[in-house]
C-alpha positions in Angstrom: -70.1 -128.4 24.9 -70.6 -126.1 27.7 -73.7 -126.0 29.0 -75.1 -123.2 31.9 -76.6 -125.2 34.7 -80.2 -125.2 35.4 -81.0 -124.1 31.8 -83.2 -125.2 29.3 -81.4 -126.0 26.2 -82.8 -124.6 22.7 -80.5 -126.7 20.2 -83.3 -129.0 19.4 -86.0 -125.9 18.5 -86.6 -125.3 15.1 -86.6 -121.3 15.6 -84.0 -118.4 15.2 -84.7 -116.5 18.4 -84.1 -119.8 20.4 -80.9 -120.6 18.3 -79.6 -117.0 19.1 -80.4 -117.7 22.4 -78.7 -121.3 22.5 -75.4 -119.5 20.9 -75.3 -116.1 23.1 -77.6 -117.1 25.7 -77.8 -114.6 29.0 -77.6 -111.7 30.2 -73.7 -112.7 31.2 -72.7 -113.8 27.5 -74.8 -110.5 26.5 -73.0 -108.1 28.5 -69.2 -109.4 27.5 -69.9 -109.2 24.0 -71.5 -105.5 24.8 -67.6 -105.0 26.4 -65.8 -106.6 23.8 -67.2 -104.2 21.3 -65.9 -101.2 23.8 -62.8 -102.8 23.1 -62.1 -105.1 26.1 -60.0 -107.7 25.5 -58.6 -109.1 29.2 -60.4 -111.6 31.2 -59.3 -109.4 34.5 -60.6 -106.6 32.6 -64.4 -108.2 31.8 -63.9 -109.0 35.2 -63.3 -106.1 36.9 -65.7 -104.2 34.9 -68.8 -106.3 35.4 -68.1 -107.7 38.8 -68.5 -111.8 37.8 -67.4 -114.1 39.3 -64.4 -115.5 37.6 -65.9 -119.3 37.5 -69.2 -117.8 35.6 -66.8 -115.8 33.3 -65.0 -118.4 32.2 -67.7 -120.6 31.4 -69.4 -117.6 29.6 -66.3 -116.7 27.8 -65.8 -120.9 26.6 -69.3 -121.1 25.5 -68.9 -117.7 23.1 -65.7 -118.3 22.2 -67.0 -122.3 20.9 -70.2 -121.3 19.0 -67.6 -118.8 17.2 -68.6 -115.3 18.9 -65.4 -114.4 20.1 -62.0 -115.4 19.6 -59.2 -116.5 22.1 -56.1 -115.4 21.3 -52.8 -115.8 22.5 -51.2 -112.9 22.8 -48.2 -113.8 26.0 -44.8 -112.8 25.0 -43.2 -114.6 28.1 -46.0 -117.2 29.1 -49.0 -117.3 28.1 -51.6 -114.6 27.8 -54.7 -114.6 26.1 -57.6 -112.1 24.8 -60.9 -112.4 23.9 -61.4 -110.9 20.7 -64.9 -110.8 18.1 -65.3 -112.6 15.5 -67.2 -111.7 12.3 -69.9 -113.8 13.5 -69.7 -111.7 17.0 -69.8 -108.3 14.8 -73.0 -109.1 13.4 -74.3 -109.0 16.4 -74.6 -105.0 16.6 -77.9 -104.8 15.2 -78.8 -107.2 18.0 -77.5 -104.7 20.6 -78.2 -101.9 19.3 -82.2 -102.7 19.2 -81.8 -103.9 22.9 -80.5 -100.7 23.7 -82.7 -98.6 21.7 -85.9 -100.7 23.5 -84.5 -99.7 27.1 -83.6 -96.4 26.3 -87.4 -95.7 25.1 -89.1 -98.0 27.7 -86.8 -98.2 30.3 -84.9 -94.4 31.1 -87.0 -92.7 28.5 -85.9 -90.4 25.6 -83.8 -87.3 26.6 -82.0 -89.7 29.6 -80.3 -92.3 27.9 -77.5 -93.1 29.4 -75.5 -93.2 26.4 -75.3 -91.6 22.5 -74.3 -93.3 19.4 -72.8 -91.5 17.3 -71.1 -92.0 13.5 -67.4 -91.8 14.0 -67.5 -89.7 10.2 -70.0 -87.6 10.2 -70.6 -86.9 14.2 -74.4 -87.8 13.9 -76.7 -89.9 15.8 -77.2 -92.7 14.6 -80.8 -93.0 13.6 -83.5 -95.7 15.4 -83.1 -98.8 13.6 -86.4 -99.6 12.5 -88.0 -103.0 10.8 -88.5 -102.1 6.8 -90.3 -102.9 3.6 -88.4 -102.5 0.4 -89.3 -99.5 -0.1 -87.8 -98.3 3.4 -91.5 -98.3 4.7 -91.5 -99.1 8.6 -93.2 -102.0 9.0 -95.1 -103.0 12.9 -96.3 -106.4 14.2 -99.3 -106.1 12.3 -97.6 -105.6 8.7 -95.9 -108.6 8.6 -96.3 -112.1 9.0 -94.1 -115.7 9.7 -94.3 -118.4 7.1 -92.1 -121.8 7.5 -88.8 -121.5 6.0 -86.8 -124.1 3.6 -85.7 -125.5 6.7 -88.7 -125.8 9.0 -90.0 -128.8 10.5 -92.9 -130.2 10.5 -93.9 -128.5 14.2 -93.0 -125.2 12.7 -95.1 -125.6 9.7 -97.4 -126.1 11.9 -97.2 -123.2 14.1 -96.8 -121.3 11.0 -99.5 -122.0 9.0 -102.4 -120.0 9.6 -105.7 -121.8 11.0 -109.2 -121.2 9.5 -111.6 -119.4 11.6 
């Protein structure tokens, strides 16, 4: 396992946000996986373009490629050459990016100074705000919705979960 120094470890915590974390983990891990879907591939090239340090990108790049995030792939015709490429598991994490964005581009440079558009490649629109739904496509806030333990929860989170009298 590969393990960041001087962090607390979640694999023990009965909670999806902290397993996220566990699997994907910093800003580091965050921001390579925001390259590789640009289409960077090269360690030089993650390098280059984020200015890391070469020892903290390749631990980063180890611990994404062993919870199954990205891919290494050799690709060396004389030697050996590899790239780092997503996975299906690293795909799914779009919605995941694209909220982060979407939260600094309202709360951190504002609407009308994003510093970037996302557009669909078809129809040449912006993509619309994703946005936390009933069935019915209703948005839904914090106050509309609420936690209960899963199939899976332990006793801890059945606590937490379960609401209190008052």
């Amino acid at each position: 396992k590969v393990a960041f120094m001087g962090r607390k470890r979640f694999a023990g915590m009965q909670c999806g946000i902290a397993q996220a974390l566990e699997a994907f983990g910093d800003w580091w891990s965050l921001m390579i996986v925001r390259n590789a879907f640009f289409g960077m591939r090269r360690f030089a090239d993650f390098e280059r373009d984020l200015g890391i340090a070469k020892n903290i990108l390749t631990v980063r790049l180890a611990h994404l490629v062993e919870h199954g995030i990205l891919e290494r792939v050799d690709v060396g015709t004389e030697g050996q050459r590899f790239e780092y490429r997503l996975t299906e598991k690293g795909e799914a994490l779009l919605p995941v990016l694209t909220a982060l964005r979407e939260w600094s581009d309202d709360w951190v440079f504002g609407r009308g100074h994003e510093p970037a558009i996302v557009r669909d490649r078809r129809t040449g629109k912006r993509v619309p705000k994703l946005r936390v739904t009933d069935a019915d496509g209703h948005v839904l806030g914090r106050r509309d919705i609420r936690m209960e333990p899963g199939p899976g929860a332990d006793d801890k989170l059945r606590r937490l979960l379960t609401p209190r009298p008052r």
